[in-house]
mmCIF file of the N, C-alpha and C atoms, coordinates in Angstrom:
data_MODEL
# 
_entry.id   MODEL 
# 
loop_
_atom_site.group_PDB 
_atom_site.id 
_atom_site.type_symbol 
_atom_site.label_atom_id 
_atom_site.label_alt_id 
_atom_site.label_comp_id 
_atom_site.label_asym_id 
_atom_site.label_entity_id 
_atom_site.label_seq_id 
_atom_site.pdbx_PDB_ins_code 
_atom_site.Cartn_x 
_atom_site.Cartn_y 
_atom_site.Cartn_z 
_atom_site.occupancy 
_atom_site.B_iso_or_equiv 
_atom_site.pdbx_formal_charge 
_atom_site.auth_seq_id 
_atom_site.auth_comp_id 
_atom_site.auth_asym_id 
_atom_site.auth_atom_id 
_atom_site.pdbx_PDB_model_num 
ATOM 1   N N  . UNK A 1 1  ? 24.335 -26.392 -32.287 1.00 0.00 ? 1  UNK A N  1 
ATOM 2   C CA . UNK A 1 1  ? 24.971 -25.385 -31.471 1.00 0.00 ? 1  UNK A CA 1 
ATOM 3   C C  . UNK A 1 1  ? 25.203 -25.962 -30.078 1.00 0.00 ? 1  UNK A C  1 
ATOM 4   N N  . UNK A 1 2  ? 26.421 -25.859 -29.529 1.00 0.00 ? 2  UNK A N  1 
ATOM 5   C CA . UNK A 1 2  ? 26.613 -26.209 -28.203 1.00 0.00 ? 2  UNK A CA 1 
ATOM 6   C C  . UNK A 1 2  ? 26.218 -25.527 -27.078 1.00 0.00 ? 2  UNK A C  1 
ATOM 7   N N  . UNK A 1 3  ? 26.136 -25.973 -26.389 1.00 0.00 ? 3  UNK A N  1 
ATOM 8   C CA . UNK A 1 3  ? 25.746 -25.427 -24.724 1.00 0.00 ? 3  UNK A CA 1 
ATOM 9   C C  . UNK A 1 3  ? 26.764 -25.556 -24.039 1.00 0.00 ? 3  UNK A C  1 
ATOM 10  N N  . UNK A 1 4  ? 26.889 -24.533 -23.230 1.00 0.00 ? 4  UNK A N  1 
ATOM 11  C CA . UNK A 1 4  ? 28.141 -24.784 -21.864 1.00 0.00 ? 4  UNK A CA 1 
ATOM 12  C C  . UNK A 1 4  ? 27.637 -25.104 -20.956 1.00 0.00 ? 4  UNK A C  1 
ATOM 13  N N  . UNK A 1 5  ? 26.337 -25.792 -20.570 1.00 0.00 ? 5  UNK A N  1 
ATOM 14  C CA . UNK A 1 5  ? 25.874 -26.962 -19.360 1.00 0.00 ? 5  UNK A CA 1 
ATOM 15  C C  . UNK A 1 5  ? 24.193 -26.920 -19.847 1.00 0.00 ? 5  UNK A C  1 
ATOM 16  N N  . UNK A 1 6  ? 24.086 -28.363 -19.457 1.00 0.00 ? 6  UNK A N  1 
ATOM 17  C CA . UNK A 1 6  ? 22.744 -28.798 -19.495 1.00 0.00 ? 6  UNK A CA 1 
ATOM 18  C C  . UNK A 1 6  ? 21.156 -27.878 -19.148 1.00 0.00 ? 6  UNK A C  1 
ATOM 19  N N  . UNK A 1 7  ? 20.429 -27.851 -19.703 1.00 0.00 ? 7  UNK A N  1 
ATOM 20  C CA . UNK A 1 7  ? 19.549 -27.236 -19.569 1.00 0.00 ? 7  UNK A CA 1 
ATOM 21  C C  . UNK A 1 7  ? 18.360 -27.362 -18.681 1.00 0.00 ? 7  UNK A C  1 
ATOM 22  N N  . UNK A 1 8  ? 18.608 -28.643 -18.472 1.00 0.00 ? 8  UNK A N  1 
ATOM 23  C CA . UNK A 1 8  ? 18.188 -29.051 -16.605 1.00 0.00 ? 8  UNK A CA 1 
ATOM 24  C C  . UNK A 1 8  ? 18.575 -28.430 -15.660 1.00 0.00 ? 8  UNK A C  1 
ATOM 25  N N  . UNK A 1 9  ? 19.300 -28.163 -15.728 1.00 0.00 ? 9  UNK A N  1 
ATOM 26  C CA . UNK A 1 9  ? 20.226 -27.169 -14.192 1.00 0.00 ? 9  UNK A CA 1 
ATOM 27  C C  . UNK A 1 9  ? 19.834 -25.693 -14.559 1.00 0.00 ? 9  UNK A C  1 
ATOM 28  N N  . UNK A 1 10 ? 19.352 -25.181 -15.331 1.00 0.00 ? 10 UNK A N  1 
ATOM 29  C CA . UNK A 1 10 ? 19.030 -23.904 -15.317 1.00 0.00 ? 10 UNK A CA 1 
ATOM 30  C C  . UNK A 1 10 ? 18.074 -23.464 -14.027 1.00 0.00 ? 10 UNK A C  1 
ATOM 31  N N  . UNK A 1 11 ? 18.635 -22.359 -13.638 1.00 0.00 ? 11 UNK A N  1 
ATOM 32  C CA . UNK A 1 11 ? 18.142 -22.021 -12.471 1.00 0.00 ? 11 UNK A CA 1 
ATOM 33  C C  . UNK A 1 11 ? 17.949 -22.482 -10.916 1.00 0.00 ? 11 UNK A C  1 
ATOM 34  N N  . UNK A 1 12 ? 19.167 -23.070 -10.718 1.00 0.00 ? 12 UNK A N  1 
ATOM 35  C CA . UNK A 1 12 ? 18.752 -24.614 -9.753  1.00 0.00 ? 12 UNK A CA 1 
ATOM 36  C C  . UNK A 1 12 ? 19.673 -23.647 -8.216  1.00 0.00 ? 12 UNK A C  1 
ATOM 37  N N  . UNK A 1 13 ? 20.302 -21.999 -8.812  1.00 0.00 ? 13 UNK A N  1 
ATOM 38  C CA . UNK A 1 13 ? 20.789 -21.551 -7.613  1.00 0.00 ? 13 UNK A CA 1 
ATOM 39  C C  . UNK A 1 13 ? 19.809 -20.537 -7.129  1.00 0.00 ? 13 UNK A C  1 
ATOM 40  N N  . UNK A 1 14 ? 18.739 -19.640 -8.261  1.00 0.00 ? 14 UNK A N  1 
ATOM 41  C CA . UNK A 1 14 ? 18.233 -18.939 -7.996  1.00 0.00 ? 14 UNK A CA 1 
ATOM 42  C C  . UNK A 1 14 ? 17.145 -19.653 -6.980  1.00 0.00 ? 14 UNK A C  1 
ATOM 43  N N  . UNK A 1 15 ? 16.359 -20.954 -7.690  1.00 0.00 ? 15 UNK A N  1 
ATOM 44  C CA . UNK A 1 15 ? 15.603 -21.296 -6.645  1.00 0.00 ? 15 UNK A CA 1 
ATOM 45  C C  . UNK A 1 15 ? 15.537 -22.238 -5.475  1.00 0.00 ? 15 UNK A C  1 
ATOM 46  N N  . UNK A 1 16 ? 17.117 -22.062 -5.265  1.00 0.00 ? 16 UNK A N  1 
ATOM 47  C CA . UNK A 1 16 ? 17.544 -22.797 -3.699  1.00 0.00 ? 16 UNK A CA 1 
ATOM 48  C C  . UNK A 1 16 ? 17.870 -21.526 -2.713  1.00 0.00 ? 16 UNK A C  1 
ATOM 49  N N  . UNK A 1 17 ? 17.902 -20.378 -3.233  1.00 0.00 ? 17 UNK A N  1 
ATOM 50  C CA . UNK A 1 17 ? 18.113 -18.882 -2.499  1.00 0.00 ? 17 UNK A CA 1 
ATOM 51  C C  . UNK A 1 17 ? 16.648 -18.543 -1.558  1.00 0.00 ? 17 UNK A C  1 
ATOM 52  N N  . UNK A 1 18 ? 16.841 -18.636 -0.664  1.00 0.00 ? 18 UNK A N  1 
ATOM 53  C CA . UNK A 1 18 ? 15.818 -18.499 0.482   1.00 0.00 ? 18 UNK A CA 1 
ATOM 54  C C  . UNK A 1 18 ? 14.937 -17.262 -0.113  1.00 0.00 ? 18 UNK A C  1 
ATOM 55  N N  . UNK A 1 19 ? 14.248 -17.200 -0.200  1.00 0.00 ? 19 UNK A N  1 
ATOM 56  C CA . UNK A 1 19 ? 13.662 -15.834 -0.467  1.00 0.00 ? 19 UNK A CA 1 
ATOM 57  C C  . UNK A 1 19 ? 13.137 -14.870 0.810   1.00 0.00 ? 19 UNK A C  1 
ATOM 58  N N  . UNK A 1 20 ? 13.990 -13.527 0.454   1.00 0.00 ? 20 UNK A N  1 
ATOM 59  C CA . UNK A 1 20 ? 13.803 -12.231 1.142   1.00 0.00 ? 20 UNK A CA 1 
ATOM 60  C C  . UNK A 1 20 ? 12.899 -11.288 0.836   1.00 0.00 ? 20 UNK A C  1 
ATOM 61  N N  . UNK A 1 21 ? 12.136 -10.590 1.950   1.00 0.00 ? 21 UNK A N  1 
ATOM 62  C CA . UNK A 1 21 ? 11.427 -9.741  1.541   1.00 0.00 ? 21 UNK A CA 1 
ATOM 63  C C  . UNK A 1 21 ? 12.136 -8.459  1.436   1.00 0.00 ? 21 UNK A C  1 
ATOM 64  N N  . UNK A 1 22 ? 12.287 -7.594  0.846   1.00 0.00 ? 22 UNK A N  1 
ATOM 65  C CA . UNK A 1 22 ? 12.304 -6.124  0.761   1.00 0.00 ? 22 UNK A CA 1 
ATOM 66  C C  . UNK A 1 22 ? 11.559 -4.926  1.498   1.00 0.00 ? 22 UNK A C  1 
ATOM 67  N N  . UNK A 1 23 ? 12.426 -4.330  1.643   1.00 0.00 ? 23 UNK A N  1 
ATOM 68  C CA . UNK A 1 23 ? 12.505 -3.305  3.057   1.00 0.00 ? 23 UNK A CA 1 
ATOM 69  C C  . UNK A 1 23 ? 11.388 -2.359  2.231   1.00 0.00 ? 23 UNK A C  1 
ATOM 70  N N  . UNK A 1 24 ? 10.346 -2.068  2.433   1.00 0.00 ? 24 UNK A N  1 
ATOM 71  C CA . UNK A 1 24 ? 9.398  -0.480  2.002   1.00 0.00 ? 24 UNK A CA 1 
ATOM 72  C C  . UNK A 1 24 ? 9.785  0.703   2.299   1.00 0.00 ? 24 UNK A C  1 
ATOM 73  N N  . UNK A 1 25 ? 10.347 1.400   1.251   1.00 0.00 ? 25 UNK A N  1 
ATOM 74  C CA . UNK A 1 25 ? 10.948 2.645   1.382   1.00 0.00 ? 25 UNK A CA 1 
ATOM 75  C C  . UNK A 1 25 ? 9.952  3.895   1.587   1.00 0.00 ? 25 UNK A C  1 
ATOM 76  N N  . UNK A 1 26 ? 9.961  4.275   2.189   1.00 0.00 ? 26 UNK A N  1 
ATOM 77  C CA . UNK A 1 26 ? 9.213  5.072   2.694   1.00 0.00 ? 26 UNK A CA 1 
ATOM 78  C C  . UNK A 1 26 ? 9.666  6.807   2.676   1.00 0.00 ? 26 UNK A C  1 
ATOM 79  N N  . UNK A 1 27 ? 8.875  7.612   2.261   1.00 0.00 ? 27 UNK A N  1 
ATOM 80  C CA . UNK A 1 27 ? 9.587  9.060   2.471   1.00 0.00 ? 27 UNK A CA 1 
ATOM 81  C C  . UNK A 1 27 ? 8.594  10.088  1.240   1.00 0.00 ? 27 UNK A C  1 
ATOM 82  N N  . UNK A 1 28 ? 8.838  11.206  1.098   1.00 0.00 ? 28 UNK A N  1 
ATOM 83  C CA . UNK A 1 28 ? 7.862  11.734  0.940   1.00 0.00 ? 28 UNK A CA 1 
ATOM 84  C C  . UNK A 1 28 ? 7.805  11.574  -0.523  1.00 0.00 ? 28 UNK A C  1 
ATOM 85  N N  . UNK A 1 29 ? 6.247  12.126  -1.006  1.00 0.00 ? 29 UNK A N  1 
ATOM 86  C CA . UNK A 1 29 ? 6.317  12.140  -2.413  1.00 0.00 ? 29 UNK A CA 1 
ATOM 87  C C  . UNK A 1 29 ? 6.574  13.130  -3.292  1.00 0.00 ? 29 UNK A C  1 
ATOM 88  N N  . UNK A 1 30 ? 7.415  13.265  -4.566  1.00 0.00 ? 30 UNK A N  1 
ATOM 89  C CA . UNK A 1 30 ? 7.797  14.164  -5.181  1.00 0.00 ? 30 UNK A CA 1 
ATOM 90  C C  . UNK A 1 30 ? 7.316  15.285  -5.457  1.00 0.00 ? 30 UNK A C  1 
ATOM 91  N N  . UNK A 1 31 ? 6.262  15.404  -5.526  1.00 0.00 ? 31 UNK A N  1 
ATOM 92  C CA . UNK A 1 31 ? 5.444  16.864  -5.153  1.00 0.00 ? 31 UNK A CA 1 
ATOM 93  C C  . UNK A 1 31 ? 5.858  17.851  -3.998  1.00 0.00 ? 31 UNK A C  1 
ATOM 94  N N  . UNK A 1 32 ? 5.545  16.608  -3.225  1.00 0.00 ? 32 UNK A N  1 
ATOM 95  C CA . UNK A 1 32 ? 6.296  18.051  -1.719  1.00 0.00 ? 32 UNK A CA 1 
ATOM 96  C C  . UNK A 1 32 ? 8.006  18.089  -1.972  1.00 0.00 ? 32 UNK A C  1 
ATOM 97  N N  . UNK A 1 33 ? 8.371  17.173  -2.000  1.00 0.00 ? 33 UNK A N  1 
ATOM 98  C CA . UNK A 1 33 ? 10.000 17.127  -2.188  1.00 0.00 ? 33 UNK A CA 1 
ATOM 99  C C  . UNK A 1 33 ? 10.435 18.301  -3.136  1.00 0.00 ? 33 UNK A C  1 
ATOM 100 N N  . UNK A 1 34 ? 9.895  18.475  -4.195  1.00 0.00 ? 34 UNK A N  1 
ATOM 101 C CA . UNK A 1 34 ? 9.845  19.678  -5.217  1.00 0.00 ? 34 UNK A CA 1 
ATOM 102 C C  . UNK A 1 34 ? 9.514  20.917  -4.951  1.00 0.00 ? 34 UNK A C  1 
ATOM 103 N N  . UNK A 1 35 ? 8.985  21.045  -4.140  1.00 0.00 ? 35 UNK A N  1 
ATOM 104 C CA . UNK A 1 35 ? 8.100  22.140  -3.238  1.00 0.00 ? 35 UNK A CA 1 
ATOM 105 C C  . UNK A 1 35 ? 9.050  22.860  -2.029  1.00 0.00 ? 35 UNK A C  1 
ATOM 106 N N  . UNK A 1 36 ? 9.377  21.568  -1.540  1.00 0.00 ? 36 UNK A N  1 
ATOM 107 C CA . UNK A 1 36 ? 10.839 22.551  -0.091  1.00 0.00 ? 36 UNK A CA 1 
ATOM 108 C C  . UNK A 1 36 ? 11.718 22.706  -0.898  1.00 0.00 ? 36 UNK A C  1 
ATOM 109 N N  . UNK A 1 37 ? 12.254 21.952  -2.101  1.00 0.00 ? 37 UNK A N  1 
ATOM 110 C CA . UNK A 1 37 ? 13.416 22.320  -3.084  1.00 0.00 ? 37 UNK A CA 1 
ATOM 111 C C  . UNK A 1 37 ? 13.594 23.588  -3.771  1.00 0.00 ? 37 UNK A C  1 
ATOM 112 N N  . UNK A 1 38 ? 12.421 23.934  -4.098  1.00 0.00 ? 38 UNK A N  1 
ATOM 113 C CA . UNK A 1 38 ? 11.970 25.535  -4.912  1.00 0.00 ? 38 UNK A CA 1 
ATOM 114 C C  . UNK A 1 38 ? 12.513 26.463  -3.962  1.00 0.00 ? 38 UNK A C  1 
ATOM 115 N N  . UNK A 1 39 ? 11.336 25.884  -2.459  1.00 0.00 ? 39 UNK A N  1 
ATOM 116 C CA . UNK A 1 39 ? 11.482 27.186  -1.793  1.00 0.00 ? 39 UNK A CA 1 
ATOM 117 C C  . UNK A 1 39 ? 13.142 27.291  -1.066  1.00 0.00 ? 39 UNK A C  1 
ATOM 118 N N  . UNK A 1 40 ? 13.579 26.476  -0.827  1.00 0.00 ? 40 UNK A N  1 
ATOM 119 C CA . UNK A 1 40 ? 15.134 26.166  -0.229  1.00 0.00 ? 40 UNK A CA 1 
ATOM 120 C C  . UNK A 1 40 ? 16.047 27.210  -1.292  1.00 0.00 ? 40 UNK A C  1 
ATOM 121 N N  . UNK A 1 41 ? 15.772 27.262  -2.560  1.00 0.00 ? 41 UNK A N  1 
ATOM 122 C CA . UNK A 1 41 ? 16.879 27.414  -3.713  1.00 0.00 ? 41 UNK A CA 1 
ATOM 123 C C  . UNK A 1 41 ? 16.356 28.972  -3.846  1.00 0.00 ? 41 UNK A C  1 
ATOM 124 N N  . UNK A 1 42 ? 15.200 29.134  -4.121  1.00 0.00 ? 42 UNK A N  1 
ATOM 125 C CA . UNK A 1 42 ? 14.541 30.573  -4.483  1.00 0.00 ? 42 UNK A CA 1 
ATOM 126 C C  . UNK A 1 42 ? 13.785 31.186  -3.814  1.00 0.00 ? 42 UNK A C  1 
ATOM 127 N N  . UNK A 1 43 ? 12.804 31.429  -3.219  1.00 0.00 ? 43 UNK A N  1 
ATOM 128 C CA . UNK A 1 43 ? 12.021 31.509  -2.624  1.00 0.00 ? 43 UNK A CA 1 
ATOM 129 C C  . UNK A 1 43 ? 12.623 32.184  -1.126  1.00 0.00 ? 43 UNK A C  1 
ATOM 130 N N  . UNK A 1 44 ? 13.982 31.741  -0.434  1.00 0.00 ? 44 UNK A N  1 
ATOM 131 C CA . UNK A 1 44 ? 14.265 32.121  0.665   1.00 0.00 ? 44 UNK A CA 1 
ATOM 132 C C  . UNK A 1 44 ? 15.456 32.459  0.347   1.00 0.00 ? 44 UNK A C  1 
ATOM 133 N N  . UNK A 1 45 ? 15.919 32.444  -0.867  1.00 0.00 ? 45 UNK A N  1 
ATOM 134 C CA . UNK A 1 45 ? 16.833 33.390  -1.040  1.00 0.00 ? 45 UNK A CA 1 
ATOM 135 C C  . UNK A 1 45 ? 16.885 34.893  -1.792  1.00 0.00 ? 45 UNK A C  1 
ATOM 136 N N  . UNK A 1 46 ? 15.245 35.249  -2.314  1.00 0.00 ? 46 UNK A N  1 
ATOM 137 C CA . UNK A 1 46 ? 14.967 35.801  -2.545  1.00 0.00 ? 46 UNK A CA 1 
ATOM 138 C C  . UNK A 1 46 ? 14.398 36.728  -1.252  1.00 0.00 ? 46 UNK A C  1 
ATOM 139 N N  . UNK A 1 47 ? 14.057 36.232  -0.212  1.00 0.00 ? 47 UNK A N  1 
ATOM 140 C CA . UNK A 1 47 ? 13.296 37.147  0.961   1.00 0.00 ? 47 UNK A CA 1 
ATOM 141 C C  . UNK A 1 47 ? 14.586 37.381  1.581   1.00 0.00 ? 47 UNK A C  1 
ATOM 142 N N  . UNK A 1 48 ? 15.952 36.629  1.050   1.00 0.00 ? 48 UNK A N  1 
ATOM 143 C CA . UNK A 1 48 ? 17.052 37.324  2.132   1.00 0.00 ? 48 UNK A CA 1 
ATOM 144 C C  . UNK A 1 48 ? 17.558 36.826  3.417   1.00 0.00 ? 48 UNK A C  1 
ATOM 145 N N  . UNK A 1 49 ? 16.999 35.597  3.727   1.00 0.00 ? 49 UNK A N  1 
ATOM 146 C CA . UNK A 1 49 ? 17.678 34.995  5.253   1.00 0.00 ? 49 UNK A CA 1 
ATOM 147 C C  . UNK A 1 49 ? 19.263 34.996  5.151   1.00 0.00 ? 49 UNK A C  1 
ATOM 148 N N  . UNK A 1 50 ? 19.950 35.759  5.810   1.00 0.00 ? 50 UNK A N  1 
ATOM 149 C CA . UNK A 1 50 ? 21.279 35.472  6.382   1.00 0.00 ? 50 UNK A CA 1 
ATOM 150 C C  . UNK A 1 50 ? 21.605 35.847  4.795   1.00 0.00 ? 50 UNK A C  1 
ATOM 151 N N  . UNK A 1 51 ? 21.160 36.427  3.821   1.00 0.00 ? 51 UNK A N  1 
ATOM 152 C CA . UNK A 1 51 ? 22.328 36.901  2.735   1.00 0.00 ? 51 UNK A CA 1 
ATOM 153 C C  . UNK A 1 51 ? 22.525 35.190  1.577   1.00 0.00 ? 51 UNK A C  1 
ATOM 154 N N  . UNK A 1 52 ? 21.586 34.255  1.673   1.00 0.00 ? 52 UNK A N  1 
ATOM 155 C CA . UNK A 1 52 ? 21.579 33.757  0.958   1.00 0.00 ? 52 UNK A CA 1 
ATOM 156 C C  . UNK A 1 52 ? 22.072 33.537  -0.258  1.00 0.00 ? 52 UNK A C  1 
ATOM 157 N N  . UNK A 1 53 ? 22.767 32.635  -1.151  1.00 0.00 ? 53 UNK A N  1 
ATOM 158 C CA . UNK A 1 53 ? 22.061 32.676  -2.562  1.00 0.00 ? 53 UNK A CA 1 
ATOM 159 C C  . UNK A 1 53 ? 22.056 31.486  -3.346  1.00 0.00 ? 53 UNK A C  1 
ATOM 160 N N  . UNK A 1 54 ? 20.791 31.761  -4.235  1.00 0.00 ? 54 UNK A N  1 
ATOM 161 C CA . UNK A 1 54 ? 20.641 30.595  -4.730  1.00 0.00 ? 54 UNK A CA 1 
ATOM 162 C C  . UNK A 1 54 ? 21.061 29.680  -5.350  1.00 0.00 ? 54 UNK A C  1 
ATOM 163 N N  . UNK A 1 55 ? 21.170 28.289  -5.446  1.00 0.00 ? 55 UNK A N  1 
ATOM 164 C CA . UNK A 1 55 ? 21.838 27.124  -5.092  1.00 0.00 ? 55 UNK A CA 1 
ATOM 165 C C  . UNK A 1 55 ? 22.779 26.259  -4.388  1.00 0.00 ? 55 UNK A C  1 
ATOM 166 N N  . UNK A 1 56 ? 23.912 25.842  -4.491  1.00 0.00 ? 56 UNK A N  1 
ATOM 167 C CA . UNK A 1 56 ? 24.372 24.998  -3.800  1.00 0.00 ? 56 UNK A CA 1 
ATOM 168 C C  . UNK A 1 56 ? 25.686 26.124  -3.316  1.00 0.00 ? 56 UNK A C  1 
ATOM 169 N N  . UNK A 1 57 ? 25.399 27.076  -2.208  1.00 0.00 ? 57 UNK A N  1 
ATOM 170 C CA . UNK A 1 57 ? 26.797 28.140  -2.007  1.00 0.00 ? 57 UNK A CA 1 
ATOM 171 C C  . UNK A 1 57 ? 26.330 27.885  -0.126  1.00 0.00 ? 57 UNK A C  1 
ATOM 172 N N  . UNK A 1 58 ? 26.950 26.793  0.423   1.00 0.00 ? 58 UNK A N  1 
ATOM 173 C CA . UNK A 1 58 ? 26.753 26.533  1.779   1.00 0.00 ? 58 UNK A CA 1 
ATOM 174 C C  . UNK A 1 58 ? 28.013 27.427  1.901   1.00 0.00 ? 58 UNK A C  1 
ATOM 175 N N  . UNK A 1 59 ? 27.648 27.869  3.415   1.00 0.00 ? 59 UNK A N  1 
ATOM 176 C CA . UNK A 1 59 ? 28.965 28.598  3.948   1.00 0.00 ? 59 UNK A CA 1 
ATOM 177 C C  . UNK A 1 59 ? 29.850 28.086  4.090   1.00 0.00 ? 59 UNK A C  1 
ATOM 178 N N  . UNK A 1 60 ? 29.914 26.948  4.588   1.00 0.00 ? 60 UNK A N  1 
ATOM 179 C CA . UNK A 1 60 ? 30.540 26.189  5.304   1.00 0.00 ? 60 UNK A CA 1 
ATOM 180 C C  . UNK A 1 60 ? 31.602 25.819  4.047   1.00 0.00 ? 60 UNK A C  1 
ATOM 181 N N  . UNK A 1 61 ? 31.147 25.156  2.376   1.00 0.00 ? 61 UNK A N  1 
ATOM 182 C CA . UNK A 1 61 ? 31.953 25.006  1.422   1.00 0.00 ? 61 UNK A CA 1 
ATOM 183 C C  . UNK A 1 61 ? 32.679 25.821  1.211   1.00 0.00 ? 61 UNK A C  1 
ATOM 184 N N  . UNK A 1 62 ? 32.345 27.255  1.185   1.00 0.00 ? 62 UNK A N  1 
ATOM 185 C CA . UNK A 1 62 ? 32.951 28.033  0.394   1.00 0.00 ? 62 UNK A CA 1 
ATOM 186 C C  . UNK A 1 62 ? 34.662 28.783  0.858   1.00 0.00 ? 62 UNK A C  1 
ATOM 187 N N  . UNK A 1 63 ? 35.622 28.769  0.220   1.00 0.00 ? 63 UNK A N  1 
ATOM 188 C CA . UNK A 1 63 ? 36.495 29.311  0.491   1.00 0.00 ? 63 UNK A CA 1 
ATOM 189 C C  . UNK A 1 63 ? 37.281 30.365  0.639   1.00 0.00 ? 63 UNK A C  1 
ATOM 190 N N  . UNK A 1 64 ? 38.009 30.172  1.623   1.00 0.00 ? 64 UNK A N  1 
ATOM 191 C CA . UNK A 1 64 ? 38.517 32.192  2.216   1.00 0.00 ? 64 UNK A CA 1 
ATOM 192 C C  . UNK A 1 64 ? 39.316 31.897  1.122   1.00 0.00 ? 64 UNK A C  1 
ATOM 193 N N  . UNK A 1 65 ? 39.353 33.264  0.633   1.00 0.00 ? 65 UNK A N  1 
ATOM 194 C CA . UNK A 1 65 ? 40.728 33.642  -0.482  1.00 0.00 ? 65 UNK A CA 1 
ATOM 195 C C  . UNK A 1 65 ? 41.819 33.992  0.738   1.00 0.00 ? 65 UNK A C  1 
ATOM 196 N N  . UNK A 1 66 ? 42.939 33.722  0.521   1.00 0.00 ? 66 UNK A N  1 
ATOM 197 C CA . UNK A 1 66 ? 44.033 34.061  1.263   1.00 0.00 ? 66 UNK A CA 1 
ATOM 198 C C  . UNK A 1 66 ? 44.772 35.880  0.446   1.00 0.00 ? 66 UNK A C  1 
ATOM 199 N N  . UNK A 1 67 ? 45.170 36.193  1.352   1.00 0.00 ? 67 UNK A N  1 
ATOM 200 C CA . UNK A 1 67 ? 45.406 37.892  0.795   1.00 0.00 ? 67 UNK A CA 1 
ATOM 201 C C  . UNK A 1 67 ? 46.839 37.835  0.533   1.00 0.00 ? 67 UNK A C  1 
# 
């Protein structure tokens, strides 16, 4: 079976690539993230702030019907 290049050269760009470290992402853990999400969606649209409702109905998206 043929090869399309020598098997000596395998890998000869990955380990001339300087090596970088990676940035630590940082931010909260899914527990709380799940937790302001509940209360964001249900929870405060159920107590009624400003006429709410639940899920994704920002004011700002939503559109005037024209008359």
């Amino acid at each position: 079976m043929a090869t399309h290049g020598s098997l000596t050269k395998a890998g000869k760009v990955r380990g001339q690539t300087p090596k970088v470290e990676g940035r630590k992402i940082v931010g909260t853990n899914s527990k709380l993230r799940n937790k302001s999400n509940f209360r964001k969606r249900f929870v405060l649209a159920e107590i009624g702030l400003g006429g709410k409702m639940p899920g994704q109905n920002k004011a700002s998206a939503q559109r005037r019907r024209r008359r």
